[in-house]
PDB file with one MODEL, atoms N, CA, C and O in Angstrom:
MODEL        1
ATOM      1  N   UNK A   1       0.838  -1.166   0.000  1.00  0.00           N
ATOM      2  CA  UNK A   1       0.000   0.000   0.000  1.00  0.00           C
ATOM      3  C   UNK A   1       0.888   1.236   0.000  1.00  0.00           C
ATOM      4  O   UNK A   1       1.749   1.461   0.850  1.00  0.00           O
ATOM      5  N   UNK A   2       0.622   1.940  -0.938  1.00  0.00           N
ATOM      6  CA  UNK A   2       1.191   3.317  -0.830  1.00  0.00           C
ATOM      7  C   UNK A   2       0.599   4.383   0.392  1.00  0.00           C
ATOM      8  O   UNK A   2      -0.579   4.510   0.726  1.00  0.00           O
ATOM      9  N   UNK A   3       1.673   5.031   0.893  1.00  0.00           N
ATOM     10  CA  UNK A   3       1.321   5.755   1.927  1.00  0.00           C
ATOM     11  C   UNK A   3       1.864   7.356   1.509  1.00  0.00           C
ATOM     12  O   UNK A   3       3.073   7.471   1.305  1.00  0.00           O
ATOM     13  N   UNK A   4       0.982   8.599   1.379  1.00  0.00           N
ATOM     14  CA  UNK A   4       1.768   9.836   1.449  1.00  0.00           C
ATOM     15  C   UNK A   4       1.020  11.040   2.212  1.00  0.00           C
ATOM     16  O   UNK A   4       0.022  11.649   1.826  1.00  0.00           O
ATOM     17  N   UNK A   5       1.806  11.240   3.470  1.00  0.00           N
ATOM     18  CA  UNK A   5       1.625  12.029   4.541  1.00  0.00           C
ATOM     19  C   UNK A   5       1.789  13.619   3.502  1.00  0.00           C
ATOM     20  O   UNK A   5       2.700  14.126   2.849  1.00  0.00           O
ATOM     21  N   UNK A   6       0.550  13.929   3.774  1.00  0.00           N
ATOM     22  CA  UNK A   6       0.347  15.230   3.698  1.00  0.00           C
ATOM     23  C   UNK A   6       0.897  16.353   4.863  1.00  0.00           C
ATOM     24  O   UNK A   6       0.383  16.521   5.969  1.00  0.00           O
ATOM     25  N   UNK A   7       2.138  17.109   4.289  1.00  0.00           N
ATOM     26  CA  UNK A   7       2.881  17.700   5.266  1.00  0.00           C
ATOM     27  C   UNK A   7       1.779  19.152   5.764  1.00  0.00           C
ATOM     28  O   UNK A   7       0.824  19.258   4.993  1.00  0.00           O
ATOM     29  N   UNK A   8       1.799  20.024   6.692  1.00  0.00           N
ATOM     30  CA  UNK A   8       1.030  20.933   6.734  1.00  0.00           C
ATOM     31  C   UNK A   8       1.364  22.248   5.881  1.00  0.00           C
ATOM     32  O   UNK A   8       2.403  22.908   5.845  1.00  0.00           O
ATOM     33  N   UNK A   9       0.097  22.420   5.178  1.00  0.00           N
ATOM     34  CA  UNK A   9      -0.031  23.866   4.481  1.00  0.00           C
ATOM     35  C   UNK A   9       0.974  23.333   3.121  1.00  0.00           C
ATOM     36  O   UNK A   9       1.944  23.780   2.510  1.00  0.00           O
ATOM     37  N   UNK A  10       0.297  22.378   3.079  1.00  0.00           N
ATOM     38  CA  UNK A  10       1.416  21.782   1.592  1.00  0.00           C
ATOM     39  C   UNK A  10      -0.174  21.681   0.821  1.00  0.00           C
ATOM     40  O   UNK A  10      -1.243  21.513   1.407  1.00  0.00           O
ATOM     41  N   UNK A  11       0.036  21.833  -0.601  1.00  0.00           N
ATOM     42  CA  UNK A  11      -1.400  21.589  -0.940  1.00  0.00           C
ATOM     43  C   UNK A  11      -1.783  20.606  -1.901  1.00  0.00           C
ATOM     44  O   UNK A  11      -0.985  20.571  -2.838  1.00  0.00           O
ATOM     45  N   UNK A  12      -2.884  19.661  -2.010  1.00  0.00           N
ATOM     46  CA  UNK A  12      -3.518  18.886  -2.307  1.00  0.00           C
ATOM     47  C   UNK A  12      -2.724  18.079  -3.832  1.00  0.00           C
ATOM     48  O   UNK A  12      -2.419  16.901  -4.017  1.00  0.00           O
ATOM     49  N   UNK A  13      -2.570  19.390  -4.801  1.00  0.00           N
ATOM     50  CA  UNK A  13      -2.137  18.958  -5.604  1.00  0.00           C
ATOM     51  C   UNK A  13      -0.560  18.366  -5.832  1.00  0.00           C
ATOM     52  O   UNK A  13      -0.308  17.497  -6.666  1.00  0.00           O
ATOM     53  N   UNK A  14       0.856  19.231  -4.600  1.00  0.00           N
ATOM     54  CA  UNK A  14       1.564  18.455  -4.842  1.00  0.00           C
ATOM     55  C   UNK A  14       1.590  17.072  -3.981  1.00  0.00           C
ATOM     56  O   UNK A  14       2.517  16.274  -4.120  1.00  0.00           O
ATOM     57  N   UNK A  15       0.441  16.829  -3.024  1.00  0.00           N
ATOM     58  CA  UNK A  15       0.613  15.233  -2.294  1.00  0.00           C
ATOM     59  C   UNK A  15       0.099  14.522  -3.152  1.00  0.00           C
ATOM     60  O   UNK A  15       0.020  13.297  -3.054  1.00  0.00           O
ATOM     61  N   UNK A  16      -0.461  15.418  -4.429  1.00  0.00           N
ATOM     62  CA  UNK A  16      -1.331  13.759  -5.564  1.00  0.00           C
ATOM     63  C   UNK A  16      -0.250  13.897  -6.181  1.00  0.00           C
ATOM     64  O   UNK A  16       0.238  12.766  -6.191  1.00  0.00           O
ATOM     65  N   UNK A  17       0.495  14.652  -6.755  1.00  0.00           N
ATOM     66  CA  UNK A  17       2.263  14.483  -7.770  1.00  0.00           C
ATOM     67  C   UNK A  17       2.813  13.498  -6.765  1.00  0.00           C
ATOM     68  O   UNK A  17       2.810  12.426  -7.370  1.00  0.00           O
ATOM     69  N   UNK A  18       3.095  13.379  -6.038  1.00  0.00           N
ATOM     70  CA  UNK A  18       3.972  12.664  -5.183  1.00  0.00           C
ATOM     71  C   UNK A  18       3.582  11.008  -5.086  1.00  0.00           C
ATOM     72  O   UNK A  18       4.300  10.016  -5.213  1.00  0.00           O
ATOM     73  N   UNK A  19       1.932  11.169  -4.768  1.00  0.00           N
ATOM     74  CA  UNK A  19       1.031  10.006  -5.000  1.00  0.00           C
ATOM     75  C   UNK A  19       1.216   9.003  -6.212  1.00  0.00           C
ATOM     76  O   UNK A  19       0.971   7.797  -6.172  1.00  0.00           O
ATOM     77  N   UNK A  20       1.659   9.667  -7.219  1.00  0.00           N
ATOM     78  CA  UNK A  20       1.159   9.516  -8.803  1.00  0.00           C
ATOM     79  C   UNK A  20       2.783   8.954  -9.472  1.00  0.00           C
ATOM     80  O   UNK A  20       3.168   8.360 -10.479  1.00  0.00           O
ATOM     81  N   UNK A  21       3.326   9.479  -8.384  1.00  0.00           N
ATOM     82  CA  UNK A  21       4.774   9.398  -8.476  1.00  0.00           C
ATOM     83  C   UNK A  21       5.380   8.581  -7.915  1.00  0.00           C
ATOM     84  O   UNK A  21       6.353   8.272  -8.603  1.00  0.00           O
ATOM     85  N   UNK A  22       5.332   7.941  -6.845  1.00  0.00           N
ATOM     86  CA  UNK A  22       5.897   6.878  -6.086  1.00  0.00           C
ATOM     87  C   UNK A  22       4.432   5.574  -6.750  1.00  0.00           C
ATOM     88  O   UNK A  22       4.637   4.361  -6.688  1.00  0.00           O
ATOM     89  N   UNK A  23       3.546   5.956  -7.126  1.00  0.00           N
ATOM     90  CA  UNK A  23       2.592   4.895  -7.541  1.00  0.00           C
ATOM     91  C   UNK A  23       2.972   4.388  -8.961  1.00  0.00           C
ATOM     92  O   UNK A  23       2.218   3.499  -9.356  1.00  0.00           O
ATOM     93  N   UNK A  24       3.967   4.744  -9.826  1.00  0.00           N
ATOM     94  CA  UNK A  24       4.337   4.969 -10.738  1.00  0.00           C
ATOM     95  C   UNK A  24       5.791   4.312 -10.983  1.00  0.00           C
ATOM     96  O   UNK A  24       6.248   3.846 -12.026  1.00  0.00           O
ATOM     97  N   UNK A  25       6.290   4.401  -9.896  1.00  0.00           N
ATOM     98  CA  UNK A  25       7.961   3.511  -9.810  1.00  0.00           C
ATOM     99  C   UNK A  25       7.294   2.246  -9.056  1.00  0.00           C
ATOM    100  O   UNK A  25       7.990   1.328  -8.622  1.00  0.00           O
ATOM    101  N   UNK A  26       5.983   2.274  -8.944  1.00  0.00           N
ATOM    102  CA  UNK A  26       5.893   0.365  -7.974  1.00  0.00           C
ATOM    103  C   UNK A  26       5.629  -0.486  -9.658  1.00  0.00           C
ATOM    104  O   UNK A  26       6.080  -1.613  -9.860  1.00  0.00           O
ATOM    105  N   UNK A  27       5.027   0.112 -10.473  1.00  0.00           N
ATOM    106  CA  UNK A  27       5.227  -0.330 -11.908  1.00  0.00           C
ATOM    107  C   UNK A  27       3.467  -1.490 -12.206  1.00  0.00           C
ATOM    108  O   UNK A  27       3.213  -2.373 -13.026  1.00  0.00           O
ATOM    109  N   UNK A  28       2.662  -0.872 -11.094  1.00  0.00           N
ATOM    110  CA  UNK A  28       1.557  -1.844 -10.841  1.00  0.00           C
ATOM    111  C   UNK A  28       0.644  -1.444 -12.282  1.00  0.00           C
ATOM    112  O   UNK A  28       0.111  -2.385 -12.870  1.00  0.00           O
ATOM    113  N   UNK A  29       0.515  -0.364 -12.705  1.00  0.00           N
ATOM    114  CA  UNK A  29      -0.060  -0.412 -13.823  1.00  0.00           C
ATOM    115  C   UNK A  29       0.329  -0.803 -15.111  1.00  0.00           C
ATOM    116  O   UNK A  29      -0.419  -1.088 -16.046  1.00  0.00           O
ATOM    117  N   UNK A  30       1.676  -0.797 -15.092  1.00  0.00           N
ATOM    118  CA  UNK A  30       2.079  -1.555 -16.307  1.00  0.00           C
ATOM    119  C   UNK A  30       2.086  -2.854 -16.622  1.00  0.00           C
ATOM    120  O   UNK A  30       1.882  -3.370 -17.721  1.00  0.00           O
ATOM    121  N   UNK A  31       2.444  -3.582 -15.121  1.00  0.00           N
ATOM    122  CA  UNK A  31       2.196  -5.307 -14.696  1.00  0.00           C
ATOM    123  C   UNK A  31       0.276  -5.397 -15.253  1.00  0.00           C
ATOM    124  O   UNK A  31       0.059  -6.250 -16.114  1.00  0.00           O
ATOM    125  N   UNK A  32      -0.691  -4.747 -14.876  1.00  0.00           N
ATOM    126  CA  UNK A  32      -2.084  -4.709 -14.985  1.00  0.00           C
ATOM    127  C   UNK A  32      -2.110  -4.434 -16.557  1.00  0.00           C
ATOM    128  O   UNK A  32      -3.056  -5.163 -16.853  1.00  0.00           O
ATOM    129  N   UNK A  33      -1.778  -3.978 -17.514  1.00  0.00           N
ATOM    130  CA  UNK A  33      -1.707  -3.803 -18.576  1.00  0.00           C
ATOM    131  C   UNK A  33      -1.345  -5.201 -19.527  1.00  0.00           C
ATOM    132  O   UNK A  33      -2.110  -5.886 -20.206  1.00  0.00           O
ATOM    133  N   UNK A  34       0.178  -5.341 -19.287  1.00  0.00           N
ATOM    134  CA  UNK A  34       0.920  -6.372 -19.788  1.00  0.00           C
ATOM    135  C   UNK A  34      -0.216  -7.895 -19.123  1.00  0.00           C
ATOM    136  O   UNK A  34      -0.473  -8.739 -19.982  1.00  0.00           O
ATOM    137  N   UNK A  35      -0.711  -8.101 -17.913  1.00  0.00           N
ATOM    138  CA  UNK A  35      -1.333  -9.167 -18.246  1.00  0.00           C
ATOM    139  C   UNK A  35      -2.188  -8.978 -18.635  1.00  0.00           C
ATOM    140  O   UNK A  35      -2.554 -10.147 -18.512  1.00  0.00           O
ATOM    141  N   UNK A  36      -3.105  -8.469 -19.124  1.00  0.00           N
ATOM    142  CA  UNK A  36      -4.681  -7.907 -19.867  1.00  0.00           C
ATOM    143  C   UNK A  36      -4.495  -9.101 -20.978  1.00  0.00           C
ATOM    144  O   UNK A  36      -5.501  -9.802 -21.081  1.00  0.00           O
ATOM    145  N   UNK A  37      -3.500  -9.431 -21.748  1.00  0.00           N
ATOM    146  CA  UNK A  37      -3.479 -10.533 -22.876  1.00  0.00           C
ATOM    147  C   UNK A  37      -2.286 -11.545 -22.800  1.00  0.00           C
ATOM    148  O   UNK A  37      -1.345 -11.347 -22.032  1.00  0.00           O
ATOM    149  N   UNK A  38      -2.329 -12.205 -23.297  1.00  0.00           N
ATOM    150  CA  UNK A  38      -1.061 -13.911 -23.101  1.00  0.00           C
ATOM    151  C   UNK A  38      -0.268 -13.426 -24.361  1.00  0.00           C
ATOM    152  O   UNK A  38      -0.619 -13.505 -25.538  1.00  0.00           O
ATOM    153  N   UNK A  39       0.716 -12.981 -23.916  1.00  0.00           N
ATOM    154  CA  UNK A  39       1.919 -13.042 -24.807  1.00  0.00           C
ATOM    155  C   UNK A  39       3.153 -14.336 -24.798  1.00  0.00           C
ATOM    156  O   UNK A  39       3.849 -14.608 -23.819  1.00  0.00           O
ATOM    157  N   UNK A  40       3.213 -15.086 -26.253  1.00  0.00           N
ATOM    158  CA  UNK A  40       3.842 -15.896 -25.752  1.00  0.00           C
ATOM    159  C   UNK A  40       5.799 -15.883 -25.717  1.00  0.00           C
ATOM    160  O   UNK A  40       6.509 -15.224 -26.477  1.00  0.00           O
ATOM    161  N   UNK A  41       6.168 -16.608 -24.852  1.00  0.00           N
ATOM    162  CA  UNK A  41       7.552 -15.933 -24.656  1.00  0.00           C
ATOM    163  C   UNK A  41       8.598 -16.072 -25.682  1.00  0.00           C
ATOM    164  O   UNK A  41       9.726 -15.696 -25.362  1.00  0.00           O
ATOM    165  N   UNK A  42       8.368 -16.664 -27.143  1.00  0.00           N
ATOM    166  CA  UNK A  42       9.224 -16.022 -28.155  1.00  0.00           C
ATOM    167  C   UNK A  42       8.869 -14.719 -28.819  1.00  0.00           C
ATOM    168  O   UNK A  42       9.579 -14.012 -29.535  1.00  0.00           O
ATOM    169  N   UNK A  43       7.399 -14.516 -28.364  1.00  0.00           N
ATOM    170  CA  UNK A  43       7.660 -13.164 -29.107  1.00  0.00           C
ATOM    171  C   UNK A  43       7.802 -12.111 -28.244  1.00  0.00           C
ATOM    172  O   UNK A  43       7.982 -10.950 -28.610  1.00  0.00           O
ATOM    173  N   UNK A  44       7.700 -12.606 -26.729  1.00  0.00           N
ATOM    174  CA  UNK A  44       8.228 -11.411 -25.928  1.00  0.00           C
ATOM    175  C   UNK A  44       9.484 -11.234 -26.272  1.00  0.00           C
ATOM    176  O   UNK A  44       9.808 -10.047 -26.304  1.00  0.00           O
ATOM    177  N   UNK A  45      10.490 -12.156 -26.600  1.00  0.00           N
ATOM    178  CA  UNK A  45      12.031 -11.966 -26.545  1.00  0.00           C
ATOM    179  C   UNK A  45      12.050 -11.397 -27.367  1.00  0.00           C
ATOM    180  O   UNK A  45      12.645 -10.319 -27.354  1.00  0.00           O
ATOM    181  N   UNK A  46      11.282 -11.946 -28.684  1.00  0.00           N
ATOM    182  CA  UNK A  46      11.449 -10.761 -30.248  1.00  0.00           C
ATOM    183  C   UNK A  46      11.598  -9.425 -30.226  1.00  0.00           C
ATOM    184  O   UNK A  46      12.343  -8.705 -30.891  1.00  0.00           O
ATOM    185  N   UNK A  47      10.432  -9.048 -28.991  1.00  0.00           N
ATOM    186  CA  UNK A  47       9.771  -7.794 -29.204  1.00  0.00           C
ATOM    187  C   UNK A  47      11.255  -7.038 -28.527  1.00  0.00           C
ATOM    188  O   UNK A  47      11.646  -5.944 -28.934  1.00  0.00           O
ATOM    189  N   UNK A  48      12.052  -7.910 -27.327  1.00  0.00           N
ATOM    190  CA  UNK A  48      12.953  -6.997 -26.540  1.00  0.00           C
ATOM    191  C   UNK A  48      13.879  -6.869 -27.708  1.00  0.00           C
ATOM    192  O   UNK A  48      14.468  -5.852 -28.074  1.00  0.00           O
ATOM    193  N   UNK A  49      13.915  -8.111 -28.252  1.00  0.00           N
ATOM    194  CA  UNK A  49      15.810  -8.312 -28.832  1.00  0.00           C
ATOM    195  C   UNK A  49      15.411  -6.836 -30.202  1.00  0.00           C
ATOM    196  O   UNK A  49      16.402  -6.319 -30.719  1.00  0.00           O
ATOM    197  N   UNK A  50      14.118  -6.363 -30.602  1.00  0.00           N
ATOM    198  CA  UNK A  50      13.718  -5.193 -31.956  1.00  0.00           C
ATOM    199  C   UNK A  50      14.306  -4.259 -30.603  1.00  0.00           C
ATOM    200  O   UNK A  50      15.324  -3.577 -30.718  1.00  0.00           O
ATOM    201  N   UNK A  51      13.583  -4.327 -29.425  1.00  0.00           N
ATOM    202  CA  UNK A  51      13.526  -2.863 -28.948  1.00  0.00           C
ATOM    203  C   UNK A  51      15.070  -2.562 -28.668  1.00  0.00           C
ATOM    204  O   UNK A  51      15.458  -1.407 -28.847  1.00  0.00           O
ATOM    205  N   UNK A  52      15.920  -3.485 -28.263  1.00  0.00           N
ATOM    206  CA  UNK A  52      17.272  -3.275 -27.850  1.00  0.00           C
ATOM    207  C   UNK A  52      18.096  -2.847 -29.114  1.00  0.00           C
ATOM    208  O   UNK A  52      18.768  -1.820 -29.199  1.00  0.00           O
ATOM    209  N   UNK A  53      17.946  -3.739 -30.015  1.00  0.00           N
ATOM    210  CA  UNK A  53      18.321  -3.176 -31.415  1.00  0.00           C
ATOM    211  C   UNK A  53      18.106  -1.810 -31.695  1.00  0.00           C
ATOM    212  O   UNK A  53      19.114  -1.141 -31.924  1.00  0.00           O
ATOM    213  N   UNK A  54      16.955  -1.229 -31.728  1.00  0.00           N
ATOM    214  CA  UNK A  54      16.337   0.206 -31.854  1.00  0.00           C
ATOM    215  C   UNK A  54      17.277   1.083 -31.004  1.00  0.00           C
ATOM    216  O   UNK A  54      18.039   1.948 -31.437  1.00  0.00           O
ATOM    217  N   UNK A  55      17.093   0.712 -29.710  1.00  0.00           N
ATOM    218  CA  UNK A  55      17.928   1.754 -28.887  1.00  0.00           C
ATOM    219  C   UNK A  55      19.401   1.660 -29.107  1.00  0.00           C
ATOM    220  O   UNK A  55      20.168   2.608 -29.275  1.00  0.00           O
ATOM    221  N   UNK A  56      19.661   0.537 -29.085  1.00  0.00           N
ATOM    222  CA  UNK A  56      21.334   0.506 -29.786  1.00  0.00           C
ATOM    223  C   UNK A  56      21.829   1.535 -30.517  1.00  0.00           C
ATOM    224  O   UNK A  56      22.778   2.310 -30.398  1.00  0.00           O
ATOM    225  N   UNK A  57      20.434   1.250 -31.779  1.00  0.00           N
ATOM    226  CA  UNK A  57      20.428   2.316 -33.118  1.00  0.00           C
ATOM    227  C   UNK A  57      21.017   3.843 -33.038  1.00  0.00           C
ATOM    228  O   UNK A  57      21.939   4.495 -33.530  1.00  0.00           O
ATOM    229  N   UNK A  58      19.743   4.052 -31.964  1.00  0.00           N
ATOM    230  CA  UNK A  58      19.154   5.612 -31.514  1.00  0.00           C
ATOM    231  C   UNK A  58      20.637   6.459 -30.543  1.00  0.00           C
ATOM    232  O   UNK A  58      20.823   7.674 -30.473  1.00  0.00           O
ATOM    233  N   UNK A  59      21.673   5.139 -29.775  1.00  0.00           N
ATOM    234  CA  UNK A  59      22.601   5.651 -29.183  1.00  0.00           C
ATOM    235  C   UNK A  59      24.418   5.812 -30.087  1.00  0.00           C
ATOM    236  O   UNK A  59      25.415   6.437 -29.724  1.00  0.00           O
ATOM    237  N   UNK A  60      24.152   4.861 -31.438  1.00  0.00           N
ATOM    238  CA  UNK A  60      25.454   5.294 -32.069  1.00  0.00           C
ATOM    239  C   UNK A  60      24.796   6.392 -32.851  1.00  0.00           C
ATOM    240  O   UNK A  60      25.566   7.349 -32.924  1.00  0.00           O
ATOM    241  N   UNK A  61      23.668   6.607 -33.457  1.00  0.00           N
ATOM    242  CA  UNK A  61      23.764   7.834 -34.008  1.00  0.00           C
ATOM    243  C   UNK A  61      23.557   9.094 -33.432  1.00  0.00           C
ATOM    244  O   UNK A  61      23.124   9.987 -34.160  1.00  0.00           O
ATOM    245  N   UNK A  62      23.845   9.374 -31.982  1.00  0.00           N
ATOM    246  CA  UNK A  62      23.783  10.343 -30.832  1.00  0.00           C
ATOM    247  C   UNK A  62      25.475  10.310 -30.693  1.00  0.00           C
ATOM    248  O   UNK A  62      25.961  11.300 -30.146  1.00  0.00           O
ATOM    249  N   UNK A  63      26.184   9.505 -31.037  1.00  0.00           N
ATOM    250  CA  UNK A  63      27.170   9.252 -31.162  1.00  0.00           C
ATOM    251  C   UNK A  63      28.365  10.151 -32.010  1.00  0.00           C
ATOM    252  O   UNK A  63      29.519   9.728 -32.084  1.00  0.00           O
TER     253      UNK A  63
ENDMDL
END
């Protein structure tokens, strides 16, 4: 369970940034997403071994 103490005279909107923000590095909506459908695990690897390729790409020509 996420917990965020509202400090005093702090206001509403930055304890929901903070909320939204530590709720956000636990990674629970992306886990809730990703199982929504059965991916099977050669094409998960596919999908990493394109995406790693891509970024590979994207970092020699920053290069």
């Amino acid at each position: 369970m996420i917990v965020v103490n509202v400090k005093e005279n702090e206001s509403i909107d930055k304890a929901l940034k903070r909320f939204k923000k530590k709720f956000e590095k636990t990674g629970a909506l992306k886990e809730v997403r990703s199982r929504q459908h059965f991916v099977k695990p050669s094409v998960a690897r596919r999908k990493e071994v394109i995406r790693a390729a891509y970024r590979q790409k994207m970092r020699d020509l920053d290069s």
